[in-house]
Each structure stands twice: as structure tokens, then as C-alpha cells.
C-alpha positions as a Markdown table, in Angstrom:
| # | Residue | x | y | z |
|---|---|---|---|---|
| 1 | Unk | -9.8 | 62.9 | 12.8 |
| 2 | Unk | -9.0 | 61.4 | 9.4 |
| 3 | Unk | -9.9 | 57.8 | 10.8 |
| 4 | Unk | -13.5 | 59.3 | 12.2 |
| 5 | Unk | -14.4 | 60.8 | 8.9 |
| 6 | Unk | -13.3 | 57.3 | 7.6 |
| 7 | Unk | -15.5 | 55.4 | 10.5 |
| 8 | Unk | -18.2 | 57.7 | 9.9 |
| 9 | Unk | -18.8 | 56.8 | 6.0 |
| 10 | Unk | -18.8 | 53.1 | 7.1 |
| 11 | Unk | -22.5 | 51.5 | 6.5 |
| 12 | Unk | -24.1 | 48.8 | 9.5 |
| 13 | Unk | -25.5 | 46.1 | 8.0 |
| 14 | Unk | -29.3 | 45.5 | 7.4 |
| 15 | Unk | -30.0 | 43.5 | 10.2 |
| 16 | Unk | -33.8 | 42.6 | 8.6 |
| 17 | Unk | -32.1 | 41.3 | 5.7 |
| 18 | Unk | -30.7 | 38.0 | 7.7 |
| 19 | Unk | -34.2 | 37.3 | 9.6 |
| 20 | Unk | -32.0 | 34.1 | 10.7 |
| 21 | Unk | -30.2 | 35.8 | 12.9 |
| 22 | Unk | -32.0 | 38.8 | 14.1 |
| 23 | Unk | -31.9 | 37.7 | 17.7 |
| 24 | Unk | -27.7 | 37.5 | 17.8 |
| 25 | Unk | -26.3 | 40.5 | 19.5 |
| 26 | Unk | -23.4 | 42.3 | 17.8 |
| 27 | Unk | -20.8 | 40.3 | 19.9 |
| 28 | Unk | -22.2 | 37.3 | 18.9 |
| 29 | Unk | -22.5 | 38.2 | 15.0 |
| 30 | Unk | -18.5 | 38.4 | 15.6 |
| 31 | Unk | -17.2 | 36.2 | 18.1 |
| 32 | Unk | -17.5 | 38.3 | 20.7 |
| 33 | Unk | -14.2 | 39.8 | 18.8 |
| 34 | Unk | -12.2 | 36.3 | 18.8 |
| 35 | Unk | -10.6 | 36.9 | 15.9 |
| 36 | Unk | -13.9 | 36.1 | 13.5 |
| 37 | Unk | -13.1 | 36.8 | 9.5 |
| 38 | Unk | -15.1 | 40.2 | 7.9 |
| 39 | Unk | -18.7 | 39.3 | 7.7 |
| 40 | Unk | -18.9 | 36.8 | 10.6 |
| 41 | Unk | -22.2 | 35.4 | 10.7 |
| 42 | Unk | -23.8 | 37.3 | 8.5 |
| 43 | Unk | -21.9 | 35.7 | 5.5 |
| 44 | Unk | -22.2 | 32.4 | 7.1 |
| 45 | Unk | -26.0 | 33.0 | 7.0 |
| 46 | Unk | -25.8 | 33.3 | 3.5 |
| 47 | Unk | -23.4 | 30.0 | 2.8 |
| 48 | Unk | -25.5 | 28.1 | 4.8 |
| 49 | Unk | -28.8 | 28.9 | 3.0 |
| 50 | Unk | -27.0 | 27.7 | -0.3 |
| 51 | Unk | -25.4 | 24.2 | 1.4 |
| 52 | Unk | -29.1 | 23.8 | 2.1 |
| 53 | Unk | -28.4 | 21.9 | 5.0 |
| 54 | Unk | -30.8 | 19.5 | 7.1 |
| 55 | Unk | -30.8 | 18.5 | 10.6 |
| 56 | Unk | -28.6 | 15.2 | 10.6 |
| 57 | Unk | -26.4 | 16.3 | 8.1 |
| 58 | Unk | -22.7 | 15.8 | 8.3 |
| 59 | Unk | -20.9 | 18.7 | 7.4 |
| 60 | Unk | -17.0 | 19.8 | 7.0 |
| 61 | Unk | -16.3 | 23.3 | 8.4 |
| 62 | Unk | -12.5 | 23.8 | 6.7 |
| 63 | Unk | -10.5 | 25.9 | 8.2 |
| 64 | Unk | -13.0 | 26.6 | 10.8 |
| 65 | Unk | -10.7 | 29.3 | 13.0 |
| 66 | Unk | -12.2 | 29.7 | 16.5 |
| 67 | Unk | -15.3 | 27.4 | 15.9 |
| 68 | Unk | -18.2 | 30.4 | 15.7 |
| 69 | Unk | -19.4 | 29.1 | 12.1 |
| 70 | Unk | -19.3 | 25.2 | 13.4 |
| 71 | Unk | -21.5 | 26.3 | 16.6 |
| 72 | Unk | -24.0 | 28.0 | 14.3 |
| 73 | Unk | -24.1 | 25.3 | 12.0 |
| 74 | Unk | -25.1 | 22.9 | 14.8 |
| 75 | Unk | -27.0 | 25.2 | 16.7 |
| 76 | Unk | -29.3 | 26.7 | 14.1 |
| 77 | Unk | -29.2 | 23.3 | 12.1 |
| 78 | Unk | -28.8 | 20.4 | 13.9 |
| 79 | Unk | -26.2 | 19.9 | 11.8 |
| 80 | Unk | -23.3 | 17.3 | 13.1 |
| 81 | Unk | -20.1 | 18.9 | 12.0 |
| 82 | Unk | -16.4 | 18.0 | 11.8 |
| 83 | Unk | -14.4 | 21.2 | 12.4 |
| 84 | Unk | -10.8 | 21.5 | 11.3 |
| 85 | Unk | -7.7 | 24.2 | 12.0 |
| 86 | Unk | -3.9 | 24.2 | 11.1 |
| 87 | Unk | -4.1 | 26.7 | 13.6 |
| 88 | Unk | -6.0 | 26.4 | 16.9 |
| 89 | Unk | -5.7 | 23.3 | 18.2 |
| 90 | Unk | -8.5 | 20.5 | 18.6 |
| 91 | Unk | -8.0 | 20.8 | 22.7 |
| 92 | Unk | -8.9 | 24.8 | 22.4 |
| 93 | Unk | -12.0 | 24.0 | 19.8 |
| 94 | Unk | -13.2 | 20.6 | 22.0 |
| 95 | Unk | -13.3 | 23.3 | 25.3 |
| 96 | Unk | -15.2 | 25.8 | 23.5 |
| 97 | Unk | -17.8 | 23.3 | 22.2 |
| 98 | Unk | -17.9 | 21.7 | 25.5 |
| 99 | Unk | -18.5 | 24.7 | 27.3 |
| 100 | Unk | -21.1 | 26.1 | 24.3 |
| 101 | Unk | -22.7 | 23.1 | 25.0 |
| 102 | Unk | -22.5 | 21.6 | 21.5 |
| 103 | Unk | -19.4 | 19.4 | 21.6 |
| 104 | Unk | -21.5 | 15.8 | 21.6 |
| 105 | Unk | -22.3 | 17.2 | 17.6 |
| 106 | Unk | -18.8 | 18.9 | 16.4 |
| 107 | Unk | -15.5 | 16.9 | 16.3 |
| 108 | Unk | -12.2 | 19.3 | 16.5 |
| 109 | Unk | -9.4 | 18.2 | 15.0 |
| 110 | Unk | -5.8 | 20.0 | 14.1 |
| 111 | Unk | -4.3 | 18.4 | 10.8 |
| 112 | Unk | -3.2 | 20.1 | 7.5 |
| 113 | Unk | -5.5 | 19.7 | 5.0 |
| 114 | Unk | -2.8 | 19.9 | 2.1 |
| 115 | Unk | -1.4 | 16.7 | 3.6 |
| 116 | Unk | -3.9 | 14.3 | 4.3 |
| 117 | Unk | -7.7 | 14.4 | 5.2 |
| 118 | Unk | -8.8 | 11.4 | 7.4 |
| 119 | Unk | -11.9 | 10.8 | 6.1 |
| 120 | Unk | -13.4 | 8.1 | 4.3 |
| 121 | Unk | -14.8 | 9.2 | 0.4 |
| 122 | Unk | -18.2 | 10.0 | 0.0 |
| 123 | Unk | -18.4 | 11.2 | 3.8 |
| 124 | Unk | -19.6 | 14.4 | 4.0 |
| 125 | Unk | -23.4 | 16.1 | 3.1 |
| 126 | Unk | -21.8 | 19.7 | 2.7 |
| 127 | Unk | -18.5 | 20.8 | 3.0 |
| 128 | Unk | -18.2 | 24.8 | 4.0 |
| 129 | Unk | -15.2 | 27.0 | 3.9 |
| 130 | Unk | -15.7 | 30.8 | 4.7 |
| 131 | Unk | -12.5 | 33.2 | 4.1 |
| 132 | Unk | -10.1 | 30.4 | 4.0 |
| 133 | Unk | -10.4 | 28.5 | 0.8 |
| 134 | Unk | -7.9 | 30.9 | -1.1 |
| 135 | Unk | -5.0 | 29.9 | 2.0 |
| 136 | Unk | -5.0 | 26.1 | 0.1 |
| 137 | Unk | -3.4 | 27.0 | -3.3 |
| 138 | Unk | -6.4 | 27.5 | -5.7 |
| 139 | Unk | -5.5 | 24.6 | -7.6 |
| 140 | Unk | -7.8 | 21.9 | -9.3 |
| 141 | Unk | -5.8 | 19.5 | -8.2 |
| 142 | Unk | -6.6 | 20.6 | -4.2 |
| 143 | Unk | -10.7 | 20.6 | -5.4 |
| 144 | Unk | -10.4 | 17.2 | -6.9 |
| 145 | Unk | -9.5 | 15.8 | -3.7 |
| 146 | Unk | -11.2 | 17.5 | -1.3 |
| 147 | Unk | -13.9 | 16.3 | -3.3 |
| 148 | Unk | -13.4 | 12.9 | -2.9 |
| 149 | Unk | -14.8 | 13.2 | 0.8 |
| 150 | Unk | -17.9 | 15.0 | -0.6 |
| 151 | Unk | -21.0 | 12.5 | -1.2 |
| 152 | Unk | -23.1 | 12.4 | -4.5 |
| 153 | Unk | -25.0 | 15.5 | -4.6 |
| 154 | Unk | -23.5 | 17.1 | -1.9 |
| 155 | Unk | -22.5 | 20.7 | -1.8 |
| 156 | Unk | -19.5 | 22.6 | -1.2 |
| 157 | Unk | -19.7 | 26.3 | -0.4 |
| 158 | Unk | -16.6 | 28.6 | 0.4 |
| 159 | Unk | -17.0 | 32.4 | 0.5 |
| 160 | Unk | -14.1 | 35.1 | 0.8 |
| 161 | Unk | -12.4 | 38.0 | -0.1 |
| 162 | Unk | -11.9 | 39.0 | -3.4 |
| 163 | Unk | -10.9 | 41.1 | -6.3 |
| 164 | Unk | -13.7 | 42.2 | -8.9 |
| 165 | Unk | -11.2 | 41.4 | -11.8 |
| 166 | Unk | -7.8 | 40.5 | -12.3 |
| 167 | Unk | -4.8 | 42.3 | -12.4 |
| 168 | Unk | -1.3 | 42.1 | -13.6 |
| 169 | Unk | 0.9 | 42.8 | -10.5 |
| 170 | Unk | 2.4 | 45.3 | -12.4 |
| 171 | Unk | -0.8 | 47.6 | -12.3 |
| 172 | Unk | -1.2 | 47.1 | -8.7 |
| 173 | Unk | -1.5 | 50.7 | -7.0 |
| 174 | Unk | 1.1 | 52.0 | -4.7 |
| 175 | Unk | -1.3 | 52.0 | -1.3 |
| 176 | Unk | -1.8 | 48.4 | -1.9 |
| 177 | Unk | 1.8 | 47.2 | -2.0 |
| 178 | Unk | 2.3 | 48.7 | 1.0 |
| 179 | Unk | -0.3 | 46.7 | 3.1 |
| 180 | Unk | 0.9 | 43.7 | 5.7 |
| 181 | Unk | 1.3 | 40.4 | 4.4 |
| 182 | Unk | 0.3 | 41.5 | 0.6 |
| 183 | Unk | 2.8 | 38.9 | -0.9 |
| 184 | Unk | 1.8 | 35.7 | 1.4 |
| 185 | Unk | -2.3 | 36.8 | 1.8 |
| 186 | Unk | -3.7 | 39.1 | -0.9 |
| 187 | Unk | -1.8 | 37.6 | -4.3 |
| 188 | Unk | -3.9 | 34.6 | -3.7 |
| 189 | Unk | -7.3 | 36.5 | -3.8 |
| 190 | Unk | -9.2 | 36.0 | -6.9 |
| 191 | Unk | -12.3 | 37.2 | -8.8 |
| 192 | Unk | -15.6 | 35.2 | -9.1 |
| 193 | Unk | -14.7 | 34.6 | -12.9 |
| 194 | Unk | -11.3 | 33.3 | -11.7 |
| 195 | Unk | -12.7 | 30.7 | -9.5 |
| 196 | Unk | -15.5 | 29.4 | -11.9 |
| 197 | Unk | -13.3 | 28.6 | -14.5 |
| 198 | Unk | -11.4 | 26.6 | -11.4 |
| 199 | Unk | -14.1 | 24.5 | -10.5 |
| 200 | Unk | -15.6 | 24.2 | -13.5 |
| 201 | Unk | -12.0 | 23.1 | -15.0 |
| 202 | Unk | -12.5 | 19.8 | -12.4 |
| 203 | Unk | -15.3 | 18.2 | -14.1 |
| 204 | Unk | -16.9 | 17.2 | -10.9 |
| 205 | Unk | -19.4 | 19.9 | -9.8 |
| 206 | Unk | -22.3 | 21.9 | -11.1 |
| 207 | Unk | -21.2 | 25.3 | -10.6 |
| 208 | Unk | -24.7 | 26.8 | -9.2 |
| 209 | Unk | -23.2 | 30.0 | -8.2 |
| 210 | Unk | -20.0 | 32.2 | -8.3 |
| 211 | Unk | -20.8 | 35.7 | -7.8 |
| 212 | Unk | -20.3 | 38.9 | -5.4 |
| 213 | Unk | -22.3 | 39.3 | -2.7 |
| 214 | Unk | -24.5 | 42.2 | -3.5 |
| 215 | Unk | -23.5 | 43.7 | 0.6 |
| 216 | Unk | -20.0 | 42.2 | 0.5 |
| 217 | Unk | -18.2 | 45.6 | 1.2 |
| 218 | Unk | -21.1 | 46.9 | 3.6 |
| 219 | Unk | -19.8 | 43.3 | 5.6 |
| 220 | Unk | -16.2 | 44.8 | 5.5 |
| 221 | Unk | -17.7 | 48.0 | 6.8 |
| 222 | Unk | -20.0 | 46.6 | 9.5 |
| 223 | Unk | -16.6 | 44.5 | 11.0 |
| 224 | Unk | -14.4 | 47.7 | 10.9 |
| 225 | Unk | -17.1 | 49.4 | 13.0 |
| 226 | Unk | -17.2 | 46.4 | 15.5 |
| 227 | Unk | -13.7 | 46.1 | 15.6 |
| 228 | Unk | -12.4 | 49.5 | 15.6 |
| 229 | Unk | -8.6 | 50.3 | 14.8 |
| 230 | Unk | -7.9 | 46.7 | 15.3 |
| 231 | Unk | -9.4 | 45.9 | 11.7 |
């Protein structure tokens, strides 16, 4: 009973809002539940509208997961994009882009980004990175060379969870310590202030835009009620 007075508070999100993508069913919005991140396309929509990308373009989708965002960026785009995973592994993404229809466009590859990125400078017309970007350290030394692979004038976009301010761990309420993974996951969630000042500390991009998105906890929302008791 608690968890249906819970469920019932939840908000859906304004599907005229993201006229993009009005035509997607819900399944499709998510993955069709393969383990897509909280706002699925809906905050991919929004990423893509600021990497202001063109038919042609080459774009890097880091940490891509199962491949949904890559698929959209090709499909709704024309985009030709190189999708990479620590995770799942470049045999898994090349089947679901061959079977999609779309894997002429998207190259998969497996490869730790902290180690080595096999791409030549100056590569890439976009590079994207939705609920991810916090998993590689937050550090200016990480932005300055993922960078390198970024073209003059290029954008980079990355969108994820995060904290409205900062805290000292010491102020951190009980309920939250007691959530999976807190140490290894949450700790490295910051707030839009925290991650200007990061990027703006590397001297090689115009920060256009660091913000919350105004319907960032309806997109919470509208994945619990997809997902059910397995978010």
C-alpha cells in the first residue's frame, strides 16, 4: 500500500513537450526496459537539441550502455556515430545495430575510456554522454583529453543525475546512507555549479549551459512508473 501511495504521486511526462518524439511508444522511450538510464529518450531529446547536430556529423556516444541513444542519434539525425561501453561488449552493440538496421552508421567498440581513446584529435563533430560522465572521475585532467578528439567548434554535451548543491558527507541524511552502492555511485554526483567551475577550470570550452532541467525529477518519476519496483 505504501509503494501505491508512493506510485500514485509520481507525474508522466508531457509528451507535447518533446514533439521530436511524440510518435515513440513508451517501450521505446525506454528501451523497451533494457536497462535504459532515468529519462531515456526524453533527456536525450533535449542533449541532442543542444549538440545541434547535422546529418553527416560524426558524433561520440560515451558510455553508450545498450546503444538506444546511438540508434536515435542516427535515426532521427543522420548522424554517423561511434558508440562505446566498458560494459557491453562491441559484438552485443554490432547485433543490435545490425538487426535495428542502423549498423552501416554506428561503430561499437568495448575499450576503457580512462585508458586510451583510439581516435585521432580533432575527430569528432559532437561528443554526447548521458548519465555516465560522473563514472570517469570528474577531473580536468579526464576533460582535457577527451577533448583532444573534439574538433574546433564542436560540442560536448553530458547530462546526469545530480545534487542541487553540495554537501559535506557529514550532513548527509540517514535514508541516504543506507541506499545501494552510495559510496561507489552517488559520492561522485555533483551540482551544476560544481561542474561549471570544472569545465570552465580547462580553458578549452565555452560553457553555454550548466543547469537543471526544469522536468528532471518528473524524468525520475515517469521511469519509476515504467519500470515499476525494479527502479
Amino acid at each position: 500500500m505504501k509503494l501505491e501511495r508512493i506510485r500514485s504521486q509520481f507525474r508522466r511526462i508531457d509528451r507535447s513537450r518533446y514533439p521530436e518524439i511524440e510518435s515513440y511508444s513508451w517501450d521505446d522511450l525506454y528501451g523497451h526496459g533494457d536497462a535504459m538510464a532515468p529519462g531515456g529518450l526524453y533527456l536525450a531529446t533535449k542533449m541532442v537539441a543542444s549538440l545541434d547536430v547535422k546529418p553527416g556529423d560524426t558524433v561520440l556516444d560515451l558510455a553508450c550502455g545498450k546503444g538506444e541513444t546511438s540508434i536515435y542519434l542516427v535515426s532521427e539525425f543522420g548522424a554517423r556515430v561511434v558508440a562505446v561501453d566498458l560494459w557491453i561488449s562491441a559484438t552485443e552493440l554490432g547485433d543490435k545495430f545490425r538487426a535495428r538496421g542502423c549498423h552501416d552508421q554506428i561503430v561499437a567498440l568495448q575499450i576503457d575510456v580512462n585508458r586510451d581513446l583510439p581516435f585521432a584529435e580533432d575527430w569528432f563533430d559532437a561528443i554526447f554522454c548521458m548519465q555516465a560522465f560522473h563514472s570517469f572521475g570528474g577531473s580536468a585532467e579526464f576533460v582535457r583529453y577527451l577533448l583532444l578528439h573534439l574538433r574546433e567548434g564542436g560540442r560536448l554535451c553530458i547530462a546526469g543525475s545530480c545534487f542541487s548543491d553540495e554537501f559535506a558527507p557529514n550532513t548527509l541524511p540517514e535514508v541516504y546512507r543506507q541506499a545501494d552502492d552510495w559510496d561507489t555511485e552517488y559520492s561522485r554526483y555533483h551540482s551544476p555549479p560544481w561542474w561549471r567551475e570544472l569545465f570552465e577550470r580547462c580553458e578549452l570550452v565555452d560553457v553555454l549551459e550548466c543547469s537543471e532541467l526544469e522536468d528532471g525529477l518528473v524524468m525520475w518519476e515517469d521511469e519509476f512508473l515504467y519500470r515499476g519496483e525494479r527502479a
